[in-house]
N, C-alpha and C positions, 0 to 999 in steps of 0.2 A: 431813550436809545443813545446809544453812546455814539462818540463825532466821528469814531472808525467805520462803525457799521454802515452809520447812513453817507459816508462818502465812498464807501463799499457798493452799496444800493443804487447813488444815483450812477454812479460807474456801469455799473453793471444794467441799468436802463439805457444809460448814452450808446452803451455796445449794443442793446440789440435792436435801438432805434436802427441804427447804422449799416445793421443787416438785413433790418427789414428793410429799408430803404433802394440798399446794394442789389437785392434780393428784385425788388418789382422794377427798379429801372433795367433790367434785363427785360422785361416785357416790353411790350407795343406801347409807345406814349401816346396819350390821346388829354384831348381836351377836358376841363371842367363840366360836369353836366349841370345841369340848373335844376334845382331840386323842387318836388313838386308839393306843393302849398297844400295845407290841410283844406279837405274839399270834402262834400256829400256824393260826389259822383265818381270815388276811385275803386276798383272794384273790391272787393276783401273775401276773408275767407273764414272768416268767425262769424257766427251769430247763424247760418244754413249752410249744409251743405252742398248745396244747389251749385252749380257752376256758374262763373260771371253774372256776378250779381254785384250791385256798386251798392255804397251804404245808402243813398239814396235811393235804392230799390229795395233795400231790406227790410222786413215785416217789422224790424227790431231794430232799437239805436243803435250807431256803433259809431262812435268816434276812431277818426283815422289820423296820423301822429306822423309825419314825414321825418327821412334825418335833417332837411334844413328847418322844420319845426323848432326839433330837440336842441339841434346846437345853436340857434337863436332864442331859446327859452333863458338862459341866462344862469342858467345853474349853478351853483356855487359847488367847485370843487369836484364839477362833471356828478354829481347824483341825479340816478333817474326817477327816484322819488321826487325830487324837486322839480325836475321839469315837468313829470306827468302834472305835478298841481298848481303850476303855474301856466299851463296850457290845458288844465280838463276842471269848471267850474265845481265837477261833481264827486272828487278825488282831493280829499284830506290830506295835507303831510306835515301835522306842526311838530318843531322845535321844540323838544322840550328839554327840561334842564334840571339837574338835583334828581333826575327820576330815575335811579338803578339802572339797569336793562334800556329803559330807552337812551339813555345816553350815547347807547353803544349799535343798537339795533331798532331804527324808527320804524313806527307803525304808520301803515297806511289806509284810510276808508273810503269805499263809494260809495256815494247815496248816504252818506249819515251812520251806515249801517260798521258794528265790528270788522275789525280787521279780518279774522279769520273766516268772513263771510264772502272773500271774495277769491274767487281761482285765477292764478296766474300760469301760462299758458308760455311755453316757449319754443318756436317751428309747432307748434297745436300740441306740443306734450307736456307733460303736467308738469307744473316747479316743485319743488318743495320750499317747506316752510323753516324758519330757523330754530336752531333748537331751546334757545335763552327763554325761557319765561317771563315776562313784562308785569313784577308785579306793584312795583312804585309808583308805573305810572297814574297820567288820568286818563288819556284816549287809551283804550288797550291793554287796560289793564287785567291782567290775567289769559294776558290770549300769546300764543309763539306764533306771530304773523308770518307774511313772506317778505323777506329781505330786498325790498327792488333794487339797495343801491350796492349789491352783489351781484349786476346782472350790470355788464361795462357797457356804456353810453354809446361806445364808439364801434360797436357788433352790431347797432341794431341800425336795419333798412326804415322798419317803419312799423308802428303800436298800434294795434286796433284793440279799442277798450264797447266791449259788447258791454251796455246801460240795459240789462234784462238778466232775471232768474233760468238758469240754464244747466240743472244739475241734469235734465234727460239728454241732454248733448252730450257734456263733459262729464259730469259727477258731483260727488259730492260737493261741499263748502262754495256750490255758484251760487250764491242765494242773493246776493248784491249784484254780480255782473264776474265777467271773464275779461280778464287783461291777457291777450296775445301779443309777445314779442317774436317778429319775424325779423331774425340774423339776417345781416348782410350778403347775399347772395354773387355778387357784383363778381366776373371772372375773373377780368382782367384790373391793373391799374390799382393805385392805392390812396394815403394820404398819413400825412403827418401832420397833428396839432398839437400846438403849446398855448396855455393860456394861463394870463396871473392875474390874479385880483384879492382885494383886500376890503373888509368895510372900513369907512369913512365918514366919523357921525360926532352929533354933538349929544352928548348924554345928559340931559337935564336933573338927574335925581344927587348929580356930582357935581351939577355944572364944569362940565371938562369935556376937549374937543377927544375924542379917541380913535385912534388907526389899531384895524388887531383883525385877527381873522384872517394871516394872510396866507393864499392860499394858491398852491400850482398844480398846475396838471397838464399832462401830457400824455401822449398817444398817439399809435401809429398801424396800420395794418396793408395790408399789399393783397394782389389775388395774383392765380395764373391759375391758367386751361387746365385740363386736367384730360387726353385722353379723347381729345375733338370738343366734344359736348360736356364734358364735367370739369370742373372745377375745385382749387381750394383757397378759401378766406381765410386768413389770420390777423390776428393783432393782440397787441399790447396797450396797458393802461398804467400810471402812476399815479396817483394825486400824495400832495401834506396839506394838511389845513392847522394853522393854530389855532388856540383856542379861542373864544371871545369873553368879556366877561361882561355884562352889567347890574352887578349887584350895587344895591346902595350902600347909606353911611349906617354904620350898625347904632345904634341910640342904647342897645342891652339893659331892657328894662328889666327890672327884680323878678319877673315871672321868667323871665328867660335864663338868665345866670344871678348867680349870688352877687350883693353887691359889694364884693371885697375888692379892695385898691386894684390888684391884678386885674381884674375884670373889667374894672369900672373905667382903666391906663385906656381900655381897646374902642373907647367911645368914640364914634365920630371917622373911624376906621372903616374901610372897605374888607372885612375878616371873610364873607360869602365870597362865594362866585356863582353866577348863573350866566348861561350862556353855552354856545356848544363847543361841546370837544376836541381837546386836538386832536386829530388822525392824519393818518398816513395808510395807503391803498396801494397796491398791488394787483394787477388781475389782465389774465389773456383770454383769448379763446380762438374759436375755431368752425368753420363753417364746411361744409364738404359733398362733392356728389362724386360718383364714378358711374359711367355707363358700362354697366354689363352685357350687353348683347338681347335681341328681342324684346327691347324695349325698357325693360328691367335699369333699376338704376341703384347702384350702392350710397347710402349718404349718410354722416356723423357729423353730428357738433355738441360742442360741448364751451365752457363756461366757467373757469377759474378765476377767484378771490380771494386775496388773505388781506386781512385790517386789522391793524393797531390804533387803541382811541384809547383816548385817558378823560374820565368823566368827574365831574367833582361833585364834592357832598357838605352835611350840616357843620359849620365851623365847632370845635369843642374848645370853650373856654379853658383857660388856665385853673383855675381856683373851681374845679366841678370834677364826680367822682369819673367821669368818661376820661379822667386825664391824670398822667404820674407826671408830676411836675419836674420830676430829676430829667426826665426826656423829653419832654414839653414847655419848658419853663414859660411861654406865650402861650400855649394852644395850641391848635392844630388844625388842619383842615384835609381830610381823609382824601385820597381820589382812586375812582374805581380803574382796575385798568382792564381794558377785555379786549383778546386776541380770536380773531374772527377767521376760521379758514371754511371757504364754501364751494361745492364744485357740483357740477351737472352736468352728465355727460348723455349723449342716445346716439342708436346707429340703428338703423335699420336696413328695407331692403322695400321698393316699391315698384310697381309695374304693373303688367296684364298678365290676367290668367283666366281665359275666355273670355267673356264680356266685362268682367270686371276690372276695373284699376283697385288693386292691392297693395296692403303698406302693413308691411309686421316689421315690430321696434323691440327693443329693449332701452329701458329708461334709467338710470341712476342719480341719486339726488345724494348729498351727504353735507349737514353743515356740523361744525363741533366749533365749541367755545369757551375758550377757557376765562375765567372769575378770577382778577387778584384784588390787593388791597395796598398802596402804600402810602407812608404817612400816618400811618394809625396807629394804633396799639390794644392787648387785651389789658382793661387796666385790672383785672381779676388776678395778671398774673405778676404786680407790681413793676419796680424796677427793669427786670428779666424776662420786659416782655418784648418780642421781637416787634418791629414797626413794619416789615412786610409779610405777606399772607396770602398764598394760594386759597382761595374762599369756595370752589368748586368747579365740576369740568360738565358740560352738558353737549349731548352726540344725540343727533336725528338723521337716521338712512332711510329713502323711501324708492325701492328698487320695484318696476312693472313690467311688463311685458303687455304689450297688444296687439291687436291682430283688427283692422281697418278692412271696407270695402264697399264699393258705392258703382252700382251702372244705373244707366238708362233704360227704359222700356218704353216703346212707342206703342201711347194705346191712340188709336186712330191718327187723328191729327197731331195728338199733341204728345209731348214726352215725358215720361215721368221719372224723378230720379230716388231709389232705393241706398238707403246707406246701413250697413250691418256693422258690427264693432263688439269686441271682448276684453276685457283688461282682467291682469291679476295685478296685485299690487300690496305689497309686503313694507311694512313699517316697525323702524323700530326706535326708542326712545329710551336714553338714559341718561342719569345724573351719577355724577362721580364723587366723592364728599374732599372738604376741603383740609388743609392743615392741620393737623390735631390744635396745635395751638392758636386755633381761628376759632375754635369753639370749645377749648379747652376752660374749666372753672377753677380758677389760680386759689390758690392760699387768703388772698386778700375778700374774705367774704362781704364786706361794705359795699364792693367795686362791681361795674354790670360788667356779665360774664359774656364773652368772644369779641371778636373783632369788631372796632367801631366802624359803621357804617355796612356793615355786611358781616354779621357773623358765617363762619362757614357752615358750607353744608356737612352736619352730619352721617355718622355713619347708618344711623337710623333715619332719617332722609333718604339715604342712594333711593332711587329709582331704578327698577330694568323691565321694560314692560315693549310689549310687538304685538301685530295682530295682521290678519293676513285681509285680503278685500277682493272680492270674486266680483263682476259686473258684465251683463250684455246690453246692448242699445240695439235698438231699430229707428231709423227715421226717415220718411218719407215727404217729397216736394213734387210741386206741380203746376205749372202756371194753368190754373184748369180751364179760362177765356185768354185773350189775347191782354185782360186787365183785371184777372184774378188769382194773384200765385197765394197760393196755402203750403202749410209745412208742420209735419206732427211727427212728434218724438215721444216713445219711449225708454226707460231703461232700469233695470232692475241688480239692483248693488245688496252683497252679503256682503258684512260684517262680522268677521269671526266673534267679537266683543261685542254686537250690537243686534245681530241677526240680517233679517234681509229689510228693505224698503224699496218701493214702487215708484219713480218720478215718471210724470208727465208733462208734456209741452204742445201746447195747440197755436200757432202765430197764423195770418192772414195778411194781405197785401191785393186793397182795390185801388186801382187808378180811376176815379171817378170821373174825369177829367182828363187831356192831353195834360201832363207835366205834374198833375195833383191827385194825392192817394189818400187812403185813409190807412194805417198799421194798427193791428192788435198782437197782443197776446194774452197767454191765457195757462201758467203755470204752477205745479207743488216743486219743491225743492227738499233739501234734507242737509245736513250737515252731524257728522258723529262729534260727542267731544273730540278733541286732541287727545293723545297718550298723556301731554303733559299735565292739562287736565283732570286727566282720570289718576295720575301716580305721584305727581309733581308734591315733595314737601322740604318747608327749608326753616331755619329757626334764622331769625335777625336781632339786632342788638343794636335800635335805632332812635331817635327825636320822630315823637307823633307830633298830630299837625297844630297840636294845643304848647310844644315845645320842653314837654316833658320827655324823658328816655326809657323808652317801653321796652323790653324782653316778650316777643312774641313769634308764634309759628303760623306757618300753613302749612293746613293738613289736607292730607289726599281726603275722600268719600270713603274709605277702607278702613282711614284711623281710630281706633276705640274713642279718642279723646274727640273725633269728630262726631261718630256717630252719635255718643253719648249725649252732644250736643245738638242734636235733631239732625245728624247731616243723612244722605239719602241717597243711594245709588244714581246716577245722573243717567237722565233720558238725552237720544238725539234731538237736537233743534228742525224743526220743521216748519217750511213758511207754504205761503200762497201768496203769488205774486201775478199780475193783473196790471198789465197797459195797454193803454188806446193811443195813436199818435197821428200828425196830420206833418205831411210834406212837400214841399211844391218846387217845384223846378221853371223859372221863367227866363226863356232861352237860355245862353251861353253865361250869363252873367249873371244871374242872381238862384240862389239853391237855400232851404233854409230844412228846417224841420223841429216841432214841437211834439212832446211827448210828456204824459201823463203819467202816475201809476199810486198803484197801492203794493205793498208788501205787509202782511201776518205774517209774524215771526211766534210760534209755541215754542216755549219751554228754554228759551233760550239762556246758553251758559255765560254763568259771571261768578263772579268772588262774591263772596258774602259782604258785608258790612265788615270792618274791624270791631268784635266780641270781645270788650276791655271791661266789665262793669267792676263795680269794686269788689265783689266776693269769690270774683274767677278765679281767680290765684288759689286759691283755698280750697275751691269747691275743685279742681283737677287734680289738686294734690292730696284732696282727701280722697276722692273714687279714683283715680289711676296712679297714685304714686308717683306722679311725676311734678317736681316743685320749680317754683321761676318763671314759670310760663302767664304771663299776664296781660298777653293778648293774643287772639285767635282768630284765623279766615280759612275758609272751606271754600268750596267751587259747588256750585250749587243752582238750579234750573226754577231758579226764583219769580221769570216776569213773562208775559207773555207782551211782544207791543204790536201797536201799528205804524208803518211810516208813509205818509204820502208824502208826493211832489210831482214837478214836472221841471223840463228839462229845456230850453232852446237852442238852437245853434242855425245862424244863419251867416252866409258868404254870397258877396257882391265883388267880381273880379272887371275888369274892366281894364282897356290899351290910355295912361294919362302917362302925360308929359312925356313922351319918348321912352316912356317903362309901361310894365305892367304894374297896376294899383290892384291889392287886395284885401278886402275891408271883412273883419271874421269878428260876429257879436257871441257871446257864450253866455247862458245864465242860469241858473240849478237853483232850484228851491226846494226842501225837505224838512217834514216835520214830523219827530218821532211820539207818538203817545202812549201810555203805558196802559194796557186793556184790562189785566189781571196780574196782582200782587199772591204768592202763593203766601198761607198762614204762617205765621214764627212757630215752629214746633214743640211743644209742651217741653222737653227736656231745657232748649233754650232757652225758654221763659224763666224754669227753674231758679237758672244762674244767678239772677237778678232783671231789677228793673231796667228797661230800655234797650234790652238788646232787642235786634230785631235781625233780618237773613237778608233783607232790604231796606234801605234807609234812604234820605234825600240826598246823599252823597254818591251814591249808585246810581240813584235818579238823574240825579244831574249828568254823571256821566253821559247816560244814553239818551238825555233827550235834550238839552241842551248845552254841553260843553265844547263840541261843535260846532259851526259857523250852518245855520240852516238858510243862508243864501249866500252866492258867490256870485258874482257875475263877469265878465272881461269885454271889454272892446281892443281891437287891436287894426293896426293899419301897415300893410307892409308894401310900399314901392321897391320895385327892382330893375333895370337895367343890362346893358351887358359890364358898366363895369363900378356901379354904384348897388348896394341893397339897404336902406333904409327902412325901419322897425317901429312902431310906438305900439305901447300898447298900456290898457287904464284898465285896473283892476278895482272890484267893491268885494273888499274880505266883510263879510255880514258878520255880525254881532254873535258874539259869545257870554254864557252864565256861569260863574264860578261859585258854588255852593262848600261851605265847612261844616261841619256836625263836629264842637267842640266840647258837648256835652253838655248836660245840665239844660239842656233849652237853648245855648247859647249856639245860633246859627248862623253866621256869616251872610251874605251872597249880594254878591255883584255883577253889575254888567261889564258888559268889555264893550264898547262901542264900534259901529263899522265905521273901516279906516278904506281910505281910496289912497291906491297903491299905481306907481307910476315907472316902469321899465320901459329901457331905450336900446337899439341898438344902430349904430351904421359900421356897413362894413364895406370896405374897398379894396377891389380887386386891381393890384397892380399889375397882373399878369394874369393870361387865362388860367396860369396853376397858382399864382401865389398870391393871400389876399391876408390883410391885417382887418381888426374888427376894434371897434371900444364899444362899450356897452357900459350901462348899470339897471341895478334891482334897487325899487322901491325907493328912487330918487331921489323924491320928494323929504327924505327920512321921517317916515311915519313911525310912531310907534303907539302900542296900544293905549287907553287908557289908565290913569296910574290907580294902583292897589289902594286899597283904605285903608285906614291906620289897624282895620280888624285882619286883612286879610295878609298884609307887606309885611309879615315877620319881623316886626322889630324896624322897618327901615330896608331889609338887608335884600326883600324882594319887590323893588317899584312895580314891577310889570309880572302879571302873570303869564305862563307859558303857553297859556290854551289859545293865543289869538292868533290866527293864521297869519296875518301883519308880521310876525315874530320879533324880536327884542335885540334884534340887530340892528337897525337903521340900515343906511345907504351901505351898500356893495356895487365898487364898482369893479371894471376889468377891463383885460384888453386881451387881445386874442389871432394868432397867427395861425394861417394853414397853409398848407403846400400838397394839392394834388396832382399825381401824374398816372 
């Protein structure tokens, strides 16, 4: 971005801080409130419909997320994916780096389980997911997850993350748990924060001390009345982060590049980069209610984000056919650039109409994203080949409508509550193709054909695919003794593309005891591919992970050359999911709760294996005509698993030293197992030896490249005019598996790392308080790569460790409430 624009930008951020500001200091000044500490006993509104129910009364886990949580979690760069996983033992969000799409769009996991396994929920209406497909990566690979860090830090009141399968409540894709964000509601009064921080580390694989990653953010919002009883919330967000880098010294052994002078000059050189991307955010939103008379209430919010990130990729030698020397004469180092706009708007209309409280919505969801390339080249098209490249555009609208309603019924003594609900919900999904000359095949036939590092999407590629989705729910709660509440849901979802399925939910709640219960439940869930899934194809022009440069596609379930290939119309994923949990409450001061489970996941969607053997090439271009292509992945309902684990969370609050003390333990253990392998399909087979639709690299994925235990201690004193923070993290152990062929298999551990965040903050006025903080103090970093796995030198650390590859980030942090 050029030095006009962004001194354009922050202008234009300082104006409407300024307004917003101008704006709520016309309101009623009031005091700071004191925000209230993640607890088991706040009430919430996910996981039953039931009224006033706290999560300590819930049949079902729920973690509950305050905003002095969120903005003491430490976040880098305000992401709310980062806070949720450094305050929820049971929610994934690593760093990854070199990996396409995630560079630009991180995936996030509960329980172990895919990304796309989990419903995210915003004021209880559904989010949408992004439109990028994730196909580089390792976590997430092949899945267009939900984008949390599109959804601004500084909207939200406070996150309730339902730990249970709940697709009869909400719908599809709960198979993992439901993340509810409930916006700021707050009438009057606002706030202004700025906060900078940078990491601060010594990088052993360089031995060099390094500052990078530096990174601002800011934000402001204001409320006022609205009408007696209604209200509206706004604010604004900025963040920039630069980039970080910790790639090692490149060593470019003969298997990597040829060993000609030119190549051989770049030894001992840092030529990679891994680490994350620079970005720069943008994003407002908006909260709202109006009282309409009889009860009746008008309300809208809605949720705007636009992001720019520039991601990097595999360095390409000077003296190698990925390179025209005349425009190169070093090499080069590709980087992907993706411009991210996301918006979610709903309004509805809620009240009484007879006994019932009523709420009919309309929902809109829309992300689109555009793929470029610079620094690269097609070297197919020699000399005359342009170095930047539009690579492709991808657009997902997901627009609902629902119609909500829930009373009470007094049958004798006790009352019972009824909840009815209908949604339509229209989707639609497509992919745009890129620059002709991103995948154009030049003159130079020696040279691999499109864009390094991301060939475009061709024209034969586009996607345009929609499908409409019809649902009703029923569910019913009751506390049926004075110490037994139950709660049963069903709900019955069409799928224009998929037909109809059946979810149920049975959960339970005995108080066996004053203050001690026992929780169950007891559900099926369902989840349809994604459209991207089902239509999704791209051709690339990249270094596989043996450091050879492979020309390969993914093909949709549709494609001749897939089917050909044994691929198979793809089924819905369908789980069963089963917890038991025990929670206790002992007085004012101490609340914990443990919980158990099992999740069956059938038929569940992934990527195939990468389908490279030696005769592929030949065997596509002799049955379909089509030449060049010499590697191939499909989407495909290849595995059936099981996951268990169990869950703790316990709080001890207590009046020490002239503050309040609050001590909050968190620990998540999960382990996924694979139940059933489906068979390699006879036409596959054909191809040659060793391919297979699943291999130990897909394995690994899903059973262990994830951390299957996490745990947190934290300790937070407060005062009226000090708040003090520590809190000790154990990021559990990670396995990094290669399938380089020929037998030759890689695999490593990544060992657990204990991880150390601080914060104090002081309030030098009831409104205005400065904070320092840092993440991961101690600078941990993972275990270093083997000489099979570190590419040459160029990668010490691998990405998959929750720890991540950054070291120490510290910061410091101003706010001003009034």
């Amino acid at each position: 971005m050029s030095a006009p624009l962004r001194k354009y930008r922050r202008t234009r951020l300082s104006a409407a801080i300024v307004l917003l500001v101008s704006a709520a200091q016309a309101q009623a000044w009031q005091s700071a409130g004191t925000g209230q500490a993640r607890t088991l006993d706040q009430v919430v509104v996910t996981g039953v419909r039931a009224s006033s129910r706290t999560a300590l009364e819930s049949p079902v886990p729920v973690d509950v997320l305050s905003q002095d949580d969120l903005r003491a979690a430490g976040a880098i760069n305000g992401e709310l994916g980062q806070a949720l996983a450094t305050l929820l033992p049971s929610f994934n969000f690593p760093r990854q780096s070199n990996s396409g799409g995630s560079d630009h769009v991180r995936a996030a996991q509960l329980r172990g389980l895919s990304p796309d396994q989990v419903l995210v929920l915003v004021n209880g209406k559904r989010f949408h997911t992004s439109a990028l497909v994730n196909t580089d990566t390792k976590i997430g690979r092949g899945t267009t997850p939900v984008d949390f860090n599109a959804i601004p830090i500084s909207a939200i009141k406070r996150v309730e993350v339902l730990r249970d399968g709940a697709g009869a409540q909400y719908g599809s894709d709960a198979i993992a748990g439901v993340v509810n964000i409930i916006l700021d509601d707050a009438p009057e009064g606002g706030e202004v924060t700025a906060t900078y921080g940078a990491n601060h580390t010594h990088f052993s694989p360089a031995d060099r001390t390094i500052t990078d990653g530096n990174s601002s953010y800011g934000a402001a919002k204001f409320g006022t009345r609205l009408a007696g009883t209604g209200f509206f919330r706004a604010g604004i967000e900025a963040a920039h982060r630069d980039a970080t880098n910790r790639a090692g010294l490149d060593t470019v052994p003969d298997w990597l590049a040829d060993p000609t002078p030119a190549n051989l000059a770049l030894r001992g050189k840092r030529n990679y980069a891994a680490g994350d991307p620079k970005s720069e955010n943008y994003s407002g939103w908006l909260n709202s209610e109006l009282p309409l008379g009889d009860g009746a209430r008008l309300y809208w919010f809605g949720t705007y984000t636009q992001r720019h990130t520039i991601g990097d990729n595999y360095f390409r030698y000077p003296d190698s056919s990925a390179n025209v020397a005349s425009i190169y004469p070093g090499g080069y180092r590709p980087e992907s650039i993706g411009s991210n706009r996301d918006v979610q708007t709903a309004a509805g209309i809620r009240g009484k109409l007879a006994d019932w409280n009523v709420d009919g919505s309309l929902n809109w969801g829309s992300n689109a994203f555009d793929y470029d390339l610079r620094h690269s080249l097609n070297a197919s098209l020699g000399p005359d080949s342009p170095t930047y490249f539009h690579i492709g555009s991808y657009r997902f609208n997901q627009g609902s409508a629902n119609l909500d309603g829930n009373r009470e019924f007094a049958i004798g003594s006790r009352y019972l509550t009824l909840a009815l609900g209908a949604e339509f919900r229209h989707e639609q999904f497509r992919t745009l193709p890129g620059d002709p000359a991103s995948y154009a095949a030049g003159p130079y036939a020696d040279a691999p054909v499109g864009a390094q590092a991301g060939g475009g999407l061709q024209p034969q590629d586009a996607a345009r695919l929609s499908r409409n989705v019809r649902a009703a729910y029923a569910e019913v709660s009751s506390d049926l003794t004075d110490r037994f509440f139950v709660d049963a849901a069903a709900r019955y979802e069409h799928y224009s593309d998929f037909g109809g399925n059946w979810s149920g939910k049975l959960s339970a709640r005995w108080e066996f005891a004053p203050g001690f219960a026992l929780r169950g439940a007891a559900s099926n869930n369902f989840r349809a591919p994604s459209l991207s899934q089902i239509g999704f194809e791209s051709t690339t022009s990249g270094y596989g992970a043996d450091g050879k440069l492979v020309t390969g596609r993914i093909l949709s379930v549709n494609n001749p050359i897939a089917r050909g290939l044994g691929a198979r119309p793809l089924k819905p994923e369908t789980s069963r999911n089963v917890s038991v949990g025990l929670t206790g409450q002992v007085g004012s001061h101490f609340d914990f709760s443990l919980d158990a489970y099992q999740i069956d996941i059938d038929h569940r969607v992934t990527l195939s294996e990468t389908i490279d053997s030696a005769g592929l090439e030949d065997y596509i271009l002799q049955r379909f005509g089509v030449p060049g292509v010499q590697s191939v992945a499909f989407f495909t309902n290849a595995v059936d698993t099981r996951t268990r684990g169990a869950e703790l969370v316990g709080n001890y609050r207590t009046p020490w030293a002239g503050g309040h003390l609050l001590l909050t333990l968190a620990y998540s253990h999960n382990h996924t197992d694979i139940r059933a392998v489906r068979a390699t399909p006879p036409e596959l087979e054909a191809t040659g030896a060793g391919n297979v639709l699943f291999g130990d690299e897909e394995r690994n994925t899903l059973v262990d490249a994830a951390p299957r235990q996490r745990g947190s201690f934290s300790a937070n004193w407060s005062n009226r005019r000090w708040s003090l923070l520590g809190r000790v993290t154990r990021q559990g152990s990670t396995v990094r598996v290669f399938d380089f062929g020929g037998g030759f298999e890689p695999r490593q551990t990544y060992a657990a790392r204990w991880q150390l965040d601080a914060e104090a903050e002081l309030h030098l006025t009831p409104r205005f308080s400065v904070a320092l903080g840092g993440y991961n103090l101690t600078n941990q970093y993972p275990t270093r790569s083997n000489d099979d796995i570190n590419y040459a030198g160029n990668f010490p650390y691998d990405v998959i460790s929750p720890i991540g590859v950054n070291g120490a980030y510290w910061y410091g942090r101003a706010r001003y409430t009034f």
